[in-house]
N, C-alpha and C positions, 0 to 999 in steps of 0.2 A: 657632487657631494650629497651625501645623506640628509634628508631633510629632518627637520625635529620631528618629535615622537612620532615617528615612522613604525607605524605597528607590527609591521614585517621582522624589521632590523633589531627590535626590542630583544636585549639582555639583562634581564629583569633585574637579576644578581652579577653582578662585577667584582671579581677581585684584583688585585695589583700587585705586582712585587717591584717595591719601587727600586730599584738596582740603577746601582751606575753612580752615585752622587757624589764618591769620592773619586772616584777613577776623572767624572769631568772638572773637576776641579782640579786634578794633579795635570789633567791634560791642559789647564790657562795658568799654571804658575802658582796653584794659588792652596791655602791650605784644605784639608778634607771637610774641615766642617762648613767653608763657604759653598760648598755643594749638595750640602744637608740643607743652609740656608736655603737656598736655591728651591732646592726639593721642594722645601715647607711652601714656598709660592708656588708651586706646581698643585699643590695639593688641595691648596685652597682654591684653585681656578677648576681644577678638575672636580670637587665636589659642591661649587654654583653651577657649571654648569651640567651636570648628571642628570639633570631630572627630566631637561630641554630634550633626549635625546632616550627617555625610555626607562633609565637607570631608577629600581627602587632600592635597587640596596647596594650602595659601594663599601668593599672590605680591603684596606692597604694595612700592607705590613711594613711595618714602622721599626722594629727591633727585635729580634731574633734571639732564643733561647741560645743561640751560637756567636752572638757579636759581641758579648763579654770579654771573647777574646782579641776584641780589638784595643788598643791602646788604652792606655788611663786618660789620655788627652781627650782622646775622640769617645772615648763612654760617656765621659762625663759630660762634655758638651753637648752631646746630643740629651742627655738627660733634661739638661739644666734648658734645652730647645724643648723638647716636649714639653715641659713647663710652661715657659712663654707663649707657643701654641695654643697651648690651655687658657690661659688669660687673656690672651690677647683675639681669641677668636670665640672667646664664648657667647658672648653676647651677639654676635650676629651668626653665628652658628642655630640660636635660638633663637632669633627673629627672623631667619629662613627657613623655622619649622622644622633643622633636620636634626633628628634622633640620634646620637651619640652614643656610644655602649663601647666597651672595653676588654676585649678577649687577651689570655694572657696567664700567667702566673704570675699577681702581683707582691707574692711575699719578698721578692730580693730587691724591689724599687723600694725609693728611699721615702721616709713618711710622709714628707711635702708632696712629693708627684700622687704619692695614692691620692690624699688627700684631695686633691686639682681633679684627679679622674674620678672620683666620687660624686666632689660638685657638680661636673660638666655632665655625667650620667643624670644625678637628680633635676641639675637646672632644665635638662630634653624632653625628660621621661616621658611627655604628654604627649609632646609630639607628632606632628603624622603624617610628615613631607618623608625626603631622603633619610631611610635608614643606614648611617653611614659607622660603621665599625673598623675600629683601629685594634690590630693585631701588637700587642708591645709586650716585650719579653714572654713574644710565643713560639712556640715548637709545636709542628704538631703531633710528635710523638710522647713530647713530655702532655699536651692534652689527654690522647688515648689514654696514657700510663694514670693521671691522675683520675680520668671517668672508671677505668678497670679499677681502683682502688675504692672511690666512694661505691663502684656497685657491688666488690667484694663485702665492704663493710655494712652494706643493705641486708647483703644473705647474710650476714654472719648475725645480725640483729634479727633473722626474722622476717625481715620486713620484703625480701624475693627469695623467692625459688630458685634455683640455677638453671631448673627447667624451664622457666619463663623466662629467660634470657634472648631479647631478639637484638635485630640491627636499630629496629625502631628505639627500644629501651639504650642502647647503646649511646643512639642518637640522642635519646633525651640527657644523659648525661656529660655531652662533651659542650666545651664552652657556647658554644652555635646550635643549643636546642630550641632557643627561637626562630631561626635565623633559615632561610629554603637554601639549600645546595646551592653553588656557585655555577652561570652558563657560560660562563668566560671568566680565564685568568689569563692576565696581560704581565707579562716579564719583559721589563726594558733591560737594556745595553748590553744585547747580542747574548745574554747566556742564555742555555738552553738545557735550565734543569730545573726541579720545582723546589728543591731547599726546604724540605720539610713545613711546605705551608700548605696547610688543608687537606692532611692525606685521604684521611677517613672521605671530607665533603667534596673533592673533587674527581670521584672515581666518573662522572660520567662529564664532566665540566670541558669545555671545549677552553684550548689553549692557544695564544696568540705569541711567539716572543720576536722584539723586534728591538734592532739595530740603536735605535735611540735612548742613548741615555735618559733617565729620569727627570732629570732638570729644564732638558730639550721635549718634550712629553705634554706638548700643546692641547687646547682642545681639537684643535686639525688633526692631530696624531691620535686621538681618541674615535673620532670619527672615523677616519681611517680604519681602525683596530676595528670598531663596530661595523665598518664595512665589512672585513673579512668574513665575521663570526657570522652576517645575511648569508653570506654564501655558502654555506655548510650546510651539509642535511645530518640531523641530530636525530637519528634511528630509536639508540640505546638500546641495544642489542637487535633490534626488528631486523627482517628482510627489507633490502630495499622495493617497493611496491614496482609491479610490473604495469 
C-alpha cells in the first residue's frame, strides 16, 4: 500500500466524478436517493482523508448542468441533500482548515441552497488546508460558453483587444481561474466517458475509471486509484527521454 504523503505518488489536483449512486442503490432494493445518501459519506471520508496522501486540491462533481433531466423526485432530493451537506458539515469542514468554493451556474438553484453556498464559501475563505471544490449545476461547456460571453463583452467595452485573446486570458475567465489543472480524474462505476466535466482543464489530466461504484469508493480505493496515476509517466507532449 501507498504510504502517506508519498512525494512520488503526489496528485496535487484530483477530480471525481462521483457516478454510480443510483444504480447501487437500485442494485440492494432500495430507492435512488439512498445512494446519494451513501455518496454524501463517501465524500466526506474522501475529503479528511486527501491531504494524508498528497491531495491539495479535491474537485467532485455533484450535479450536472444534464441531471435536470432526471426525475422531480430525485432533483429535488438531491437539492434539499446538498442543503443538509451544507449545514451539517460546515463547521467541521472549517475547523479542518479546508477551503470550500463553488463552480457551477448558480442562477437556476433555488435561493436557500445559493444562500448555504455563499456562507460555506465566506465561512472558508481564509483557509489554507485542503482546497476542496464542488462542481454543482456545472457543464463544462455551458462554463466555456459563459467565459466566451463575459470576454466578448470585455471587447465590446473596450476593455480587450481580440488580438490579446490567449488560452491564459481564457483561463482566467472560466470558473477554475484560481484553481491549477487537474493530474488525475477518477470516474467510478465502470463508465468510461468524461460527461462534460473539465473539458477546457483536463486536456493533459491523467484518467483513472474504475469498476466501483461511488458509494463502495473507500479510502482503499483512492489509494488504489493514486497507485495507478505513480505509475504513469506524464510527458505532456515530450519525447520519452532515451
Amino acid at each position: 500500500m501507498m504510504q502517506k504523503t508519498d512525494p512520488v505518488a503526489q496528485a496535487d489536483h484530483v477530480a471525481v466524478i462521483m457516478d454510480g449512486n443510483g444504480r447501487w442503490a437500485t442494485a440492494r432494493g432500495l430507492e435512488r436517493l439512498k445512494g446519494h445518501v451513501k455518496g454524501v459519506d463517501r465524500v466526506r471520508e474522501v475529503v479528511r482523508a486527501a491531504p494524508d496522501y498528497g491531495i491539495g486540491f479535491l474537485t467532485v462533481f455533484a450535479f450536472s448542468t444534464e441531471n435536470w433531466k432526471r426525475s422531480e423526485r430525485e432533483v429535488t432530493g438531491l437539492m434539499n441533500l446538498f442543503k443538509r451537506y451544507i449545514r451539517g458539515e460546515a463547521a467541521t469542514l472549517d475547523d479542518d482548515n479546508v477551503r470550500v468554493r463553488f463552480i457551477g451556474d448558480r442562477k437556476p438553484l433555488d435561493r436557500k441552497l445559493r444562500s448555504l453556498m455563499d456562507e460555506l464559501e465566506k465561512l472558508t475563505e481564509t483557509n489554507t488546508g485542503l482546497k476542496l471544490t464542488i462542481a454543482l449545476n456545472y457543464g463544462g461547456r455551458d462554463e466555456i460558453t459563459r467565459a466566451v460571453g463575459r470576454i466578448a463583452k470585455a471587447a465590446k467595452m473596450g476593455m480587450i483587444d481580440p488580438a490579446d485573446v490567449t488560452e491564459q486570458m481564457i483561463g482566467n475567465f472560466l470558473d477554475t481561474s484560481d484553481l491549477p489543472d487537474p493530474d488525475l480524474i477518477i470516474r467510478t462505476s465502470g463508465e468510461c466517458r468524461t460527461s462534460n466535466f473539465l473539458p477546457w482543464q483536463s486536456c493533459y489530466a491523467e484518467y483513472v475509471f474504475t469498476d466501483t461504484a461511488w458509494p463502495d469508493f473507500t479510502v482503499a480505493e483512492l489509494v488504489k486509484t493514486l497507485n495507478q496515476y505513480r505509475s504513469r509517466d506524464r510527458r505532456f507532449g515530450a519525447a520519452v527521454a532515451k
